[in-house]
N, C-alpha and C positions, 0 to 999 in steps of 0.2 A: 232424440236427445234424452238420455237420463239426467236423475236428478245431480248427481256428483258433477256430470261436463255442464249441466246449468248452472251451477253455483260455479262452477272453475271460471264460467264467462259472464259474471256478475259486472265486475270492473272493466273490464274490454265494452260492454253495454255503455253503461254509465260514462266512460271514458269515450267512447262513440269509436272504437277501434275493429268492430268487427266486421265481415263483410257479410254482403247482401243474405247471404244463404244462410250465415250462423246467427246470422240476426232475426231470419222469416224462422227460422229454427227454435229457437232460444225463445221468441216471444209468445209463438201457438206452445212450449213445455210451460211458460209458465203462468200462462192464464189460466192453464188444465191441470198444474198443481198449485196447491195453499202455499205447501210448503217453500216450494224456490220463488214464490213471488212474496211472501213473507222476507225472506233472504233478500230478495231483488227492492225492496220497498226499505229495510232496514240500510241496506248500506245505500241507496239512495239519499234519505234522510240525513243517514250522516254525513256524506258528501254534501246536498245541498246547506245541512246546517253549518258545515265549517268553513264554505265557501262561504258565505253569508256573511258568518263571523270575521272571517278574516278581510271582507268589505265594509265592516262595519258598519255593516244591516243588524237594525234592533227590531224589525216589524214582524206581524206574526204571518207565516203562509200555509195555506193548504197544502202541503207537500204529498197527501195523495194526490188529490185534482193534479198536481205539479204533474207525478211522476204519469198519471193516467193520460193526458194531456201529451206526454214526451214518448209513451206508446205508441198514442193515435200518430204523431209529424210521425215517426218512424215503422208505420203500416205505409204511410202517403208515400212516402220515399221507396220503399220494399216495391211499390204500384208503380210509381215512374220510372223507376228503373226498369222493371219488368215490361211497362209499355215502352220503354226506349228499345230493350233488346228484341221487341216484336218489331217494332219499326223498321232495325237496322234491317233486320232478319227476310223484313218484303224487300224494302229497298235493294239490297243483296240479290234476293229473287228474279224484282224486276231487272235489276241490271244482266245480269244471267240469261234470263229469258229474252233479253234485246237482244244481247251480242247473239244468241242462238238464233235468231230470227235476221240478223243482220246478216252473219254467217251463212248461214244453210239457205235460208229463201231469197239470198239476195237483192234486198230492200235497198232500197237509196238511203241517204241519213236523213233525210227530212222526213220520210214514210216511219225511220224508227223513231225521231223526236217527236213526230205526233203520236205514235203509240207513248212512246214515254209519261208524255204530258197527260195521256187520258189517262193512264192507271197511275201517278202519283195524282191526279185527282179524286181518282177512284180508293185509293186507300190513305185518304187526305194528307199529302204530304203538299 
């Protein structure tokens, strides 16, 4: 990502509209440049400060720690998802590899549910 399509997805961030990939994208351009995270901290600030205002918060906040903080949930998120589409992705596998086993070797279905049961053990599902 350049710096122009980071700043185009400043608001889509902050607005929480982008998805996984423009987001894992968008967040490693702008830790590694000053400048779009300068941009990405500015129009943060003003969004949380008019939010604020317009709730009628008079207190004062760290709105870096804020926005540093809103990074890090949205690494954790970028992870869980990532570990979900690993999950689906054995899940998927083992099911694949029953039926091919059910299939071809003709297994009984109790001989495939105990395989089942030991590799959703095996890769803790």
């Amino acid at each position: 990502m350049d710096c122009k399509e980071a700043e185009s997805h400043v608001n889509d961030y902050i607005d929480g509209t982008m998805t996984v990939s423009q987001l894992e994208t968008f967040l490693k351009h702008v830790r590694n440049c000053k400048s779009c995270y300068d941009e990405l901290e500015t129009y943060y600030t003003i969004r949380v400060a008019m939010s604020y205002l317009e709730e009628g918060q008079a207190h004062s906040y760290n709105i870096k720690e804020m926005l540093s903080e809103d990074m890090k949930g949205k690494d954790r998120y970028i992870f869980r998802v990532k570990q979900q589409k690993i999950g689906f992705g054995s899940l998927t596998t083992v099911a694949f590899l029953s039926l091919f086993v059910m299939l071809f070797m003709r297994l009984n279905p109790e001989q495939v549910r105990e395989i089942l049961e030991l590799t959703y053990h095996w890769i803790g599902f």
